[in-house]
N, C-alpha and C positions, 0 to 999 in steps of 0.2 A: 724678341720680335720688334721692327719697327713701329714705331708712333703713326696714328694715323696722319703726320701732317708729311711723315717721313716717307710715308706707303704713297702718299697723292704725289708727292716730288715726287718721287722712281717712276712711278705711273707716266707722268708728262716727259718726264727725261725720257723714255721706252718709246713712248710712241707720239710725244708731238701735241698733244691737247689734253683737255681735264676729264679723270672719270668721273662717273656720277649716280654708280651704285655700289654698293658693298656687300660680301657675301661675307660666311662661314660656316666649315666644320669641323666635328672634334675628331681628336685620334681616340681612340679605344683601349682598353684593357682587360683581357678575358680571366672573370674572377676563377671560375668553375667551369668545366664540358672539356678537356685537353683532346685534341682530335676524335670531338664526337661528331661536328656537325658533317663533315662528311658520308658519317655512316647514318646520316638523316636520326639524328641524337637530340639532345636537350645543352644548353648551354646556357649560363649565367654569366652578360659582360656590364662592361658598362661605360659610356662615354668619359672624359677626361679633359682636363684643364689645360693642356695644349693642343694648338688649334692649327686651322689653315683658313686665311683670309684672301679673298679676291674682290681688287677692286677694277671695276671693266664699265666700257662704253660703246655707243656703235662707232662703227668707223668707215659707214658708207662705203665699204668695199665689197666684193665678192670672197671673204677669209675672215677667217678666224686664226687670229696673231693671237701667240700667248707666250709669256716672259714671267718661266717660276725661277725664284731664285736659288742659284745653284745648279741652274740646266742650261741646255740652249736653248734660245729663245726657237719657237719654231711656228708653223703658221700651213691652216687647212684649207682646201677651197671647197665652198660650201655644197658642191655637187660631186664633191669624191669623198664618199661612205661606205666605201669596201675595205675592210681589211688587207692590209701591207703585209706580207713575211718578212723583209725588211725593213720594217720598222720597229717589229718584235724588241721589246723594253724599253722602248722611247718615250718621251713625252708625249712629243707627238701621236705616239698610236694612241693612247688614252684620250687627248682630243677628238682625236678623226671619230675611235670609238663611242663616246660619250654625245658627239653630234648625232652621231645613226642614230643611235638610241631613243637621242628625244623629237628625231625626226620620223622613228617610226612610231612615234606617239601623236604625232600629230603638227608636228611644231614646224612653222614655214620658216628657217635660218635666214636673217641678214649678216653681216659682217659687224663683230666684233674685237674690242681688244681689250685682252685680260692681265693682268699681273699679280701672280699671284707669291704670296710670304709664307710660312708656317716652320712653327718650333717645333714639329712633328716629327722629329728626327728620321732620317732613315735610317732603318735596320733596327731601331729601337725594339721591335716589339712591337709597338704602339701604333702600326696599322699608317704609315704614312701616304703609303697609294693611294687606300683607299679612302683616305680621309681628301684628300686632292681630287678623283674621282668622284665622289659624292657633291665636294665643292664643283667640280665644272657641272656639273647636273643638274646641281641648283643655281646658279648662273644662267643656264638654258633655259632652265624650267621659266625661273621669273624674268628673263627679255624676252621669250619664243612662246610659253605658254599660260603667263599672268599667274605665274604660281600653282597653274593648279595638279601640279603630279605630288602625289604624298610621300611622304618619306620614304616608304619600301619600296613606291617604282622606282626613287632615285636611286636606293641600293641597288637594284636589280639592275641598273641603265650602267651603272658600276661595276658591278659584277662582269656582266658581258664584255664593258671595255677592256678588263684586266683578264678575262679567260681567251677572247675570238681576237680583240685587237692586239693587246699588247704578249700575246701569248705566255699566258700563266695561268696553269688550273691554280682555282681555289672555291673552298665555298663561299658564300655567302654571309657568313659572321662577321666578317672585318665590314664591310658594305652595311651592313643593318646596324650595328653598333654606332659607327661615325655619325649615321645618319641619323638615328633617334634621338643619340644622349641619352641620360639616366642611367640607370639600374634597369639591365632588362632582361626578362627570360624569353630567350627563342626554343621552339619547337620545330626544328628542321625534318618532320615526318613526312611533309611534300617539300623537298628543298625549291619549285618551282613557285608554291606560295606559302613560305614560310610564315609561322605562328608568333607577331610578337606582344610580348606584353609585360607593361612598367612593372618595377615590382616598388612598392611605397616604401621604401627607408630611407631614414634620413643619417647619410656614413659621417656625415660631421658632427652627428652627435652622439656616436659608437665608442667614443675615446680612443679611436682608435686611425691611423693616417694611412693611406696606400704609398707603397714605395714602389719605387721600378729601378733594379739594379741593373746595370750595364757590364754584363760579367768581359764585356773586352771580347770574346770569341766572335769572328765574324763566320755568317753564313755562306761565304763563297768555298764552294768544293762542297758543300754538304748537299745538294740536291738529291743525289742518290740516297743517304741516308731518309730523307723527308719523304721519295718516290718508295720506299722499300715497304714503309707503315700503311700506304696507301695502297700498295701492291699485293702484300702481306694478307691482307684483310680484307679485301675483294677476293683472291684465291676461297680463302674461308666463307665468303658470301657464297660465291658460284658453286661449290659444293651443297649449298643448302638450295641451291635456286633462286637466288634471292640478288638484289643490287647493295643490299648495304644489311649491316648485322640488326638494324633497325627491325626487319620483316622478318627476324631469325630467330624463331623459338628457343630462349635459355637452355630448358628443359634439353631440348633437343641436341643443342652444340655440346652439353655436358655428357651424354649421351654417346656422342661420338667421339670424344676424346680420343681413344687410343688410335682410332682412324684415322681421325686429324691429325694425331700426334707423328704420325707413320707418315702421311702425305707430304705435311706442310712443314715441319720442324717445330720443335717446343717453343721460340722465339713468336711465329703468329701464334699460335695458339692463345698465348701470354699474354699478347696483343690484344687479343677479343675479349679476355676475360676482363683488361680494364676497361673498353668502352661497355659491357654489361654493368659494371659496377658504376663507371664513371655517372654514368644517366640516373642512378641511382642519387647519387651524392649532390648532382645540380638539382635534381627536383629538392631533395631535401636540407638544402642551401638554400633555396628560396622559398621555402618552407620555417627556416629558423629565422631568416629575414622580416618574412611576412607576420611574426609571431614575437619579434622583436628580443629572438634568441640566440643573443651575436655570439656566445661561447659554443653552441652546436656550431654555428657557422662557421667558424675557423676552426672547430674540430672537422668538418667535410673537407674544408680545405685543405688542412692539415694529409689529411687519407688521399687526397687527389693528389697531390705531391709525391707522397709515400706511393702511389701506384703509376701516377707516371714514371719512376726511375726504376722502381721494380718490372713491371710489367709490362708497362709498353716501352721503355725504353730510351727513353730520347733526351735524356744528362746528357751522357755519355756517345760519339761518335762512334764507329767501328771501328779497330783499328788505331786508335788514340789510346795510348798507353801516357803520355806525357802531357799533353796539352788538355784540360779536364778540369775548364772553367767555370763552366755551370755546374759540375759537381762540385767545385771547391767551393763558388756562391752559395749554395745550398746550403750545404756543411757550416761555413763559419757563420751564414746568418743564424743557422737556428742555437747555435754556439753562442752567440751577443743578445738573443730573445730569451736564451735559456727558458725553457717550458712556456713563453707566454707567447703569443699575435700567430701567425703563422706564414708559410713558407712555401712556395712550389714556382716549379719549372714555369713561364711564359709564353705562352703561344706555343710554339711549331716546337722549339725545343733546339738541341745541342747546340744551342751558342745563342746569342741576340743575351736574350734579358731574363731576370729571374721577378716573382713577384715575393715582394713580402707585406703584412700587414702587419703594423707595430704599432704599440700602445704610447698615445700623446707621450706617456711621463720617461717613456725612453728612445725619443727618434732623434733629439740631436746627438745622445751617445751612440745610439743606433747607427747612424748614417755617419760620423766620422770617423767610427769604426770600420766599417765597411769602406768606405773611402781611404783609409790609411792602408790596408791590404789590396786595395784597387785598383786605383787612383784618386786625384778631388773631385769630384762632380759624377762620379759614378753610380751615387745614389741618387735618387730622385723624389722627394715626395710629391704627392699629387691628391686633387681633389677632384669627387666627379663631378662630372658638365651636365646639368639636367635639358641643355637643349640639341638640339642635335644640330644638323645645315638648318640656314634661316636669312634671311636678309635684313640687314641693319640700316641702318643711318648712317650717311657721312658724316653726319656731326656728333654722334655718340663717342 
């Protein structure tokens, strides 16, 4: 990422005069919960060492100009707060989005101009929208409402931009993640006012590093595969009466196995038996956490891995006989840890990134191991962010 002296150039180069405040937020990384918060689950993430900065000013206009690097630069007027269908994946719609938002909070909009950096990679895994997202909302927040929305309305103001504006279901994990920092456990039981709370460990003192591997497979074409787990398992909800396996008596769905089995195919079925387990494994991940019992902890981890590629599915594409990236990540990492740190699929699953956690005395053989069957810079180590968005100093 640019130097701050390099970030204030770009800024004046973009738009003609000096900024004169500075944001940030972080990107995320979900230790434990592999698509639970959807079915309103439990999940274990935690903020991360790469960021997204914006530096912005007013600009006496009626618009809000904004220059992320590596997009088009694009620009809103402050009295159009409706959702675009053609704008669907744009920068832009996350803007237009992100204003509504803090305009139906309260917030009288002048005319600003932002420019924003981040090593947030897209497609990483590691939550890049929503890390940009959170950052414009903290921006708003502190020019339009003197700071005072707290971290979860700014997820939430985030969330909306990336579900209504920029047309993308998702929940609310990436959004609360970026925005807190730390180590956090969410209870997504009303996904509308989600439950969060730090969990106190200190991972720099665990011996042990976060990695984030870059298995090379990219997401484009896989929608289908992402919509089908989400499809899958709503079928199994509405059978119970229910919106999500959350309000779905165990007891009960075990119960009706062979019915389900007959309805829906063994594939969901398989599916719901990990997010019953999975809720299991995040509480008691933060549980080993809280008790300062990092070898249960990476043995959860461990079994959440082992039940994402068994169970619910999502190594492996459909249809992919040959290309089976995140299966081979998976495999050779645990292959280089031999019995030690652990191992499992990344977010959303069949492509993006894998996570591993490896012990200090073996991440530089780790990581250029991984890197020689990869490429170079495919491994990633990382440390978490204990803060979430926040406004700085220009002179820090």
């Amino acid at each position: 990422m640019k130097s701050i002296d390099e970030l204030r150039a770009a800024f004046e180069a973009a738009f003609g005069h000096k900024a004169d405040r500075m944001f940030s937020a972080c990107g995320r990384s979900e230790l434990i919960g592999n698509h639970t918060d959807h079915q309103h689950g439990l999940v274990l993430a935690c903020g991360v060492n790469l960021s997204a900065l914006a530096l912005a000013s007013g600009n006496g206009s009626d618009e809000l100009r904004l220059v992320s690097e590596g997009f088009p630069a694009c620009s809103v007027k402050l009295n159009e707060r409706e959702p675009d269908p053609n704008e669907y994946g744009t920068t832009k719609a996350l803007l237009r989005g992100v204003l509504s938002g803090v305009c139906e909070r309260g917030a009288e909009p002048f005319g600003l101009d932002i420019y924003v950096s981040s090593n947030v990679l897209s497609g990483s895994g590691l939550s890049s929208s929503a890390a940009i997202e959170v950052l414009l909302a903290g921006v708003m927040n502190g020019y339009y409402l003197d700071g005072e929305l707290d971290a979860v309305s700014l997820a939430v103001i985030g969330q909306r931009a990336e579900n209504v504006f920029f047309g993308k279901p998702s929940g609310l994990l990436d959004q609360m993640a970026c925005a807190l920092g730390g180590i956090q456990f969410f209870d997504f039981a009303d996904p509308a006012e989600p439950i969060a709370e730090r969990v106190n460990f200190a991972f720099n003192e665990s011996g042990h590093e976060l990695v984030i591997i870059d298995t090379g497979a990219d997401h484009a074409n896989l929608t289908d595969c992402y919509a089908a787990i989400t499809r899958e398992l709503a079928a199994i909800d509405s059978f119970f009466g229910a919106t999500a396996l959350r309000d779905v008596s165990e007891s009960d769905f075990y119960a009706a196995l062979p019915v389900l089995r007959r309805m829906f195919g063994d594939r969901a079925v398989l599916r719901a038996m990990h997010i019953f387990d999975e809720n299991r494994r995040v509480q008691k991940a933060k549980d080993a956490l809280e008790t300062g019992d990092f070898a249960a902890f990476l043995s959860q981890l461990n079994a959440s891995g082992e039940s994402s590629y068994m169970l619910l599915q999502n190594v492996i594409a459909e249809g992919h006989t040959d290309a089976q990236a995140v299966a081979f990540t998976i495999s050779y990492a645990k292959r280089l840890l031999n019995g030690r740190g652990a191992v499992r699929v990344h977010g959303g699953g069949f492509a993006g990134t894998v996570l591993a956690i490896v012990p200090n005395d073996m991440l530089d053989e780790f990581c250029a191991g991984m890197d020689r069957v990869l490429r170079p810079g495919a491994s990633k180590p990382l440390t978490v962010r204990n803060r979430g968005v926040y406004e700085l100093h220009l002179e820090d």
